[in-house]
C-alpha positions as CSV (number, residue, x, y, z in Angstrom):
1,X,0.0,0.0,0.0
2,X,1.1,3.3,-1.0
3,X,2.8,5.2,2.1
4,X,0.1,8.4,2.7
5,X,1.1,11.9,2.2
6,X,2.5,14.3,4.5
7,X,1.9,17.4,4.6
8,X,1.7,21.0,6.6
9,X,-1.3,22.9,7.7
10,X,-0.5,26.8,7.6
11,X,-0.4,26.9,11.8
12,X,-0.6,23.0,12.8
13,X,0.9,19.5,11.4
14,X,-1.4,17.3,9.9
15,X,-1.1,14.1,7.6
16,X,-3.7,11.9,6.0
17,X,-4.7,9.0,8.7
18,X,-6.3,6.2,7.5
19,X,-9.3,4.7,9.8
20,X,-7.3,1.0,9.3
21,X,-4.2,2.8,11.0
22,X,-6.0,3.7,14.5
23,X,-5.8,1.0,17.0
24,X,-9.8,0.1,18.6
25,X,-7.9,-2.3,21.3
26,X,-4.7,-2.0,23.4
27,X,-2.1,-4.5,22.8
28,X,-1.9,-6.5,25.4
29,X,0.2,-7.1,27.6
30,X,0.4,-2.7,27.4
31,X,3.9,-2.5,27.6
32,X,4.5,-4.7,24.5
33,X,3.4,-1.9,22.3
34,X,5.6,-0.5,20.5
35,X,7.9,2.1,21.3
36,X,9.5,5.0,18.4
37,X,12.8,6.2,20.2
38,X,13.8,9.6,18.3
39,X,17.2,11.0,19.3
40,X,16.8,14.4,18.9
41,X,20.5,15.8,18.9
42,X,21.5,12.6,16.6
43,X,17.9,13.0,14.4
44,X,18.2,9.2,14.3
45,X,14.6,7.4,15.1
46,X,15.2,3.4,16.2
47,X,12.2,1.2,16.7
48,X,11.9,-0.7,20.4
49,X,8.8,-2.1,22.4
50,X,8.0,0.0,26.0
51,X,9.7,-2.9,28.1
52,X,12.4,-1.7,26.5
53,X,12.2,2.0,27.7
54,X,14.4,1.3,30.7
55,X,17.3,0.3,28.8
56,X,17.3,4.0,27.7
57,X,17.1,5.5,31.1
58,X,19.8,6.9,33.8
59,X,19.7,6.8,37.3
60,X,19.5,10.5,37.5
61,X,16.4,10.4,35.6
62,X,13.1,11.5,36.8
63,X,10.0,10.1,35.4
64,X,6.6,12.5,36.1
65,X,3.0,10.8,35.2
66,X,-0.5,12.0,35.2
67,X,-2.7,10.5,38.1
68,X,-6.1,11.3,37.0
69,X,-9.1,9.6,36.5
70,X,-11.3,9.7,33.6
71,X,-15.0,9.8,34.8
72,X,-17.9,8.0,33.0
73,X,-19.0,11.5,30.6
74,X,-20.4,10.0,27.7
75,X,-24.1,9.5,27.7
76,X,-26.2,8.2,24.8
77,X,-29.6,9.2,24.2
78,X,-32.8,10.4,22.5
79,X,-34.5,13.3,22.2
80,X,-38.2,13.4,24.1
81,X,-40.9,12.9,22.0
82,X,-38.3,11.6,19.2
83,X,-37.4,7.9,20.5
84,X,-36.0,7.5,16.7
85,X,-33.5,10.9,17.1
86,X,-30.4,9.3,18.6
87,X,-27.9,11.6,20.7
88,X,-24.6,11.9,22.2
89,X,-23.3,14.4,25.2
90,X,-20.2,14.1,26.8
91,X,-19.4,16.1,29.7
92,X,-17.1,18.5,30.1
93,X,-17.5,20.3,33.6
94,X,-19.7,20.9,36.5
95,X,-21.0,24.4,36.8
96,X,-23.2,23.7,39.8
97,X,-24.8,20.4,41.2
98,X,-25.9,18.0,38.4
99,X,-25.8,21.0,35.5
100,X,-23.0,20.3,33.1
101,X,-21.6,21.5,30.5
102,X,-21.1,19.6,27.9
103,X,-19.8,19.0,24.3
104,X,-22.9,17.3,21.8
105,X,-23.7,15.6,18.5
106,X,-25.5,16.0,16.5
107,X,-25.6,19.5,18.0
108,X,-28.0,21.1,15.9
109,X,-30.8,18.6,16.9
110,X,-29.5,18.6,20.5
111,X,-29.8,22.7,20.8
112,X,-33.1,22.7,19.1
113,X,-34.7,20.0,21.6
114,X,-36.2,20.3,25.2
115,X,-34.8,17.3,27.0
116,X,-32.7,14.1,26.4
117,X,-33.9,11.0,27.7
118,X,-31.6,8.4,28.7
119,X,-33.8,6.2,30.7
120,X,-36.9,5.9,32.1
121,X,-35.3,6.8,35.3
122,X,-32.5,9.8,34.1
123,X,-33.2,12.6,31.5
124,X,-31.5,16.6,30.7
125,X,-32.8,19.8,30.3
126,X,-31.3,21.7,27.9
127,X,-31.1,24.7,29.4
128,X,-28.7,26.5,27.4
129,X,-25.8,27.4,24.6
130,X,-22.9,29.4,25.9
131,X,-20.8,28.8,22.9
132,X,-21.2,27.4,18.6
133,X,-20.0,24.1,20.1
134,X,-21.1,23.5,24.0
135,X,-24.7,23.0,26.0
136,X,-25.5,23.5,29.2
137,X,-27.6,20.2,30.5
138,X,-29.4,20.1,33.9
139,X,-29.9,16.1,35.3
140,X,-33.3,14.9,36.0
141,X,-34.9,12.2,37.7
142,X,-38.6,11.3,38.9
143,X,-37.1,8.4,40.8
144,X,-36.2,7.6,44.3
145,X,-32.8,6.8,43.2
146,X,-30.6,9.2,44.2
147,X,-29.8,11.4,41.1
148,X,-25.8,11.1,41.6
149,X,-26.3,7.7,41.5
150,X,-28.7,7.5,38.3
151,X,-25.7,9.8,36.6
152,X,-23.0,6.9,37.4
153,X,-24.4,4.3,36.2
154,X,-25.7,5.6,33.0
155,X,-22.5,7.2,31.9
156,X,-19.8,5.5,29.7
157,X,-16.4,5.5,29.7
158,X,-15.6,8.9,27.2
159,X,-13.5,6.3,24.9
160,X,-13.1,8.6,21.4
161,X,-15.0,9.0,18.1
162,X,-12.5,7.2,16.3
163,X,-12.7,4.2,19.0
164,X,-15.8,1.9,18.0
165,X,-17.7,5.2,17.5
166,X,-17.3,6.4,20.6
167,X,-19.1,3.0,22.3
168,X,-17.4,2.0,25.4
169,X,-17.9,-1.3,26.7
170,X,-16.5,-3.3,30.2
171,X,-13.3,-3.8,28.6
172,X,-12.8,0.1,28.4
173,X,-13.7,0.3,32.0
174,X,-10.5,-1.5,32.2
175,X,-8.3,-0.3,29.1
176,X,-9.0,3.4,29.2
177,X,-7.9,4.1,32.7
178,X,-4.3,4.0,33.5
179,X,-2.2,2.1,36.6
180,X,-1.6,5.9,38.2
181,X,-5.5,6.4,37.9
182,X,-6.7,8.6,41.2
183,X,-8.5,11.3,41.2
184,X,-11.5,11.6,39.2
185,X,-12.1,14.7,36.8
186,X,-10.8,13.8,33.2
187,X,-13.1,13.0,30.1
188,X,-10.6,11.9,28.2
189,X,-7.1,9.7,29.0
190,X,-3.6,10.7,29.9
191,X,-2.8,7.5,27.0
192,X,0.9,8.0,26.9
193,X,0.6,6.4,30.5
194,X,-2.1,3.8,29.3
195,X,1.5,1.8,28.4
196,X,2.8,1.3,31.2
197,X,2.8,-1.9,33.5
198,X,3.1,-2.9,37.2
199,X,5.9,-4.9,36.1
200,X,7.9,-2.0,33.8
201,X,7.2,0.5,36.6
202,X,9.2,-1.8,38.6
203,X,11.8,-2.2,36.3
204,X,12.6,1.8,36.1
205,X,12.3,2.7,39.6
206,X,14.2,-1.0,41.0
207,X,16.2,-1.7,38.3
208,X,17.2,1.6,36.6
209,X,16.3,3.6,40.0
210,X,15.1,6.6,38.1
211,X,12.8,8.7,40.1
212,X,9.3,8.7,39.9
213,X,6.6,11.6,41.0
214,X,3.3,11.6,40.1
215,X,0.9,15.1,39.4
216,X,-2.9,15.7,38.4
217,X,-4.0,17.3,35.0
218,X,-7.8,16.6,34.6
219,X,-7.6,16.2,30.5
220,X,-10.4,18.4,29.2
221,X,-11.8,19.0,25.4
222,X,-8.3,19.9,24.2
223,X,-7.2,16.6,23.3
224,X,-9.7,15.6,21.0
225,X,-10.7,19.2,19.4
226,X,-8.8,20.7,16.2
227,X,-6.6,23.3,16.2
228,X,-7.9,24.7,13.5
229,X,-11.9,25.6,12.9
230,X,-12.6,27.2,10.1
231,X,-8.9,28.2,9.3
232,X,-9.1,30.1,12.8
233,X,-6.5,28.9,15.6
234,X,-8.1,27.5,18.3
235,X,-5.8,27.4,21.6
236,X,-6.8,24.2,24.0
237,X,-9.2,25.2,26.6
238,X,-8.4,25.6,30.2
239,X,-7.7,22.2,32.1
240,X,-7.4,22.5,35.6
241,X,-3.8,21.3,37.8
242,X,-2.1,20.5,40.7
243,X,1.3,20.2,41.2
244,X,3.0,20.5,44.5
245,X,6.0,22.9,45.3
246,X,8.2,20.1,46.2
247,X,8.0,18.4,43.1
248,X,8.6,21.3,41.3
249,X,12.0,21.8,43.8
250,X,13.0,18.0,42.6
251,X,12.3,18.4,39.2
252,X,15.0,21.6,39.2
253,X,17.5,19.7,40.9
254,X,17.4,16.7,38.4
255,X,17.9,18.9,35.9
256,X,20.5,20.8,38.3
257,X,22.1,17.3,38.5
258,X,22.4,16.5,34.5
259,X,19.3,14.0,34.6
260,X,16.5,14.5,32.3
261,X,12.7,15.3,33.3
262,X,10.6,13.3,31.3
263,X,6.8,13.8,30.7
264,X,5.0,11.1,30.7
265,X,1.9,12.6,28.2
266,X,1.4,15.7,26.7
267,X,-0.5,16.5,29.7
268,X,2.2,16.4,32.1
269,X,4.1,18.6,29.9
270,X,1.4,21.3,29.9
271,X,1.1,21.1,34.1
272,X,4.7,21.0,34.9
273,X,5.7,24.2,32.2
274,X,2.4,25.7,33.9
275,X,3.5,25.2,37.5
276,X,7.4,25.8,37.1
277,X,5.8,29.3,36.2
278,X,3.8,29.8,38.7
279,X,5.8,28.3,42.0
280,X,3.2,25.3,42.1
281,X,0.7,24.5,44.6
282,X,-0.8,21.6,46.7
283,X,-4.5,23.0,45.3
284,X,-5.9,23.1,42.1
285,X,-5.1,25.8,39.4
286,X,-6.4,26.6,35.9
287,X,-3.6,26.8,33.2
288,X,-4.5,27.9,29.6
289,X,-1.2,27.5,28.7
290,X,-0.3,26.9,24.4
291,X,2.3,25.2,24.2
292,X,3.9,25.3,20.3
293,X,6.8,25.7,18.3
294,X,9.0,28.5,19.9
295,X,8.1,27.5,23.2
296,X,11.0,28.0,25.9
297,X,10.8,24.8,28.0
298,X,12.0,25.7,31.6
299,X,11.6,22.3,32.9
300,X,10.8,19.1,30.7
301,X,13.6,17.7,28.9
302,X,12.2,14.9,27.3
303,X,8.8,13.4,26.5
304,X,6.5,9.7,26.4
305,X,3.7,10.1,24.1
306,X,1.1,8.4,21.3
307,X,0.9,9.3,17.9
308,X,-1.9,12.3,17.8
309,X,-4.8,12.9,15.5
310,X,-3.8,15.2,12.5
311,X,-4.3,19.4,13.4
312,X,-4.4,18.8,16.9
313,X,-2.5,21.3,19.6
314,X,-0.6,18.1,20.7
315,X,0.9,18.1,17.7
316,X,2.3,21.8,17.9
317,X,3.6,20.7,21.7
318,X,5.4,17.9,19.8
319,X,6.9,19.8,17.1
320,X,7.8,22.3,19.9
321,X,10.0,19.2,21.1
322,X,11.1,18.2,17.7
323,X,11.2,20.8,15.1
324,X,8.7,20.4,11.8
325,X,11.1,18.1,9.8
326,X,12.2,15.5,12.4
327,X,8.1,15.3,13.9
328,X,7.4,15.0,9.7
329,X,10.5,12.0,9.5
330,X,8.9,10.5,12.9
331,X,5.2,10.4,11.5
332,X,6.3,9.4,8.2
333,X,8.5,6.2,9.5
334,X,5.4,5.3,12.0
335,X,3.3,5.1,8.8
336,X,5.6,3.1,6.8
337,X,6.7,0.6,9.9
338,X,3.1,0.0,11.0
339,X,2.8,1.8,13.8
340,X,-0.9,1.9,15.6
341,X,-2.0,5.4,16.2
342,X,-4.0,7.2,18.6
343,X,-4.9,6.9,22.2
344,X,-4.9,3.2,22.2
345,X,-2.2,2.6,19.7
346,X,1.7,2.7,20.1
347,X,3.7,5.2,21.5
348,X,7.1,7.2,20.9
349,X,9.9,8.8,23.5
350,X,11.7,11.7,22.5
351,X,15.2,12.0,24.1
């Protein structure tokens, strides 16, 4: 099969992605996928598997992964009155108890309708449209079933569009959460983490002794969303962080030391340049941080991540990392060695 074409938006990276190139299961056991190693000062790219990452680590090294939880946002449904007129929500945050705000399809018949019924038990208002591309839902319930409960249960695990159309099932319960997994607030994975074992954590921090912290991004709309609407940028929405002072000390002194901070996601990478600019906290902050090519990194040095949809701002964090040419080379060799792509598909490490 011919190797698809490359090319440059005017603002973002994109390439052509065919739908027989994005993974709709993990490999397991996770941390036999496979693992793109790009040496960026020697623009060589060498092809491994993610048990193989610690053979490319130091003991001055100093892992950093994403704890959060994705919650159950997606919600299938109908419109009331239209049991034929099938809809989607997934939600995106909490303005006040049970009233969300949420991302839709198809939005047009979702703005234009009253309520959403997803049971006989559990339906939304539609109680307004604050943006072109986001609803405001309130929860509702005639039963005796507490309405937090009613919420849980008929939520889905937010797996993406390009996953089995968006239709989670038990094994996602299980797949789309990662091993760090802790506190509850994204709607969509930290994946770059989604690799790693029990087993190959073990092997980094007992073997290779690299250190390992752990800090909370709650992943929000950005990474799903394009970067580009209508040939207008569109910076990533504001996702919320915590990342404590401490770490923030340790991470300078690794690099103090000569040993390399590595993000484990594109999340990580936006909380830790967000903190390192603000001091961190133990709390919560909000970061709208866009991180593209000219960026002046302060503290990650090197990076763990999946291969990204086409146009997306993770790919302008990645080309921040790697320059336009060697993310192009990267992309183009992941196409041509049968690479899986996407949030359950293989990954790459840039060192």
């Amino acid at each position: 099969m011919e190797t698809p074409l490359l090319h440059a938006a005017p603002s973002a990276f994109t390439y052509e992605l065919l739908p027989d190139r994005i993974a709709q299961r993990p490999v397991h056991p996770a941390d036999t996928a496979r693992l793109m190693v790009i040496e960026r000062a020697q623009r060589r790219i060498q092809h491994l598997t993610f048990r193989e990452l610690p053979s490319l680590l130091c003991s001055g090294d100093h892992l950093v992964f994403n704890d959060t939880r994705v919650i159950p946002a997606r919600f299938f449904g109908t419109i009331e009155g239209r049991p034929e007129s099938t809809v989607e929500l997934l939600l995106l945050h909490e303005e006040a108890p049970h009233r969300w705000l949420c991302l839709g399809r198809p939005l047009r018949k979702i703005r234009s309708a009253s309520s959403i019924v997803f049971s006989d038990k559990l339906c939304a208002h539609i109680t307004g449209s604050p943006s072109p591309d986001r609803v405001i839902i309130d929860f509702h319930t005639d039963s005796t079933t507490p309405l937090a409960q009613l919420i849980r249960e008929h939520g889905v695990m937010p797996i993406p569009p390009y996953i089995r159309d968006g239709h989670a099932d038990e094994q996602d319960t299980v797949d789309y959460q990662t091993i760090f997994a802790h506190k509850e607030g994204s709607v969509a994975a930290p994946t770059a983490s989604l690799h790693f074992t029990p087993e190959l954590l073990s092997a980094i921090t007992d073997g290779v002794r690299a250190s390992v912290s752990r800090i909370t991004l709650h992943v929000g709309s950005a990474s799903f969303l394009p970067v580009l609407v209508d040939g207008v940028l569109r910076p990533p929405g504001t996702e919320q962080f915590s990342v404590p002072t401490e770490t923030i000390s340790s991470l300078r002194e690794t690099r103090a030391r000569g040993g390399r901070v590595i993000a484990v996601g594109t999340t990580v990478v936006r909380a830790l340049e967000s903190a390192v600019r603000t001091g961190g906290a133990h709390g919560f902050q909000d970061t709208q941080l866009f991180i593209q090519p000219g960026f002046p990194f302060e503290l990650v040095s090197a990076l763990v991540t999946n291969f990204h949809q086409p146009g997306t701002t993770h790919l302008l964090l990645v080309e921040a990392l790697l320059g336009r040419e060697l993310l192009s080379q990267a992309y183009t060799a992941a196409l041509e060695n049968s690479y899986r792509f996407l949030s359950y598909g293989d990954g790459m490490v840039l060192i």
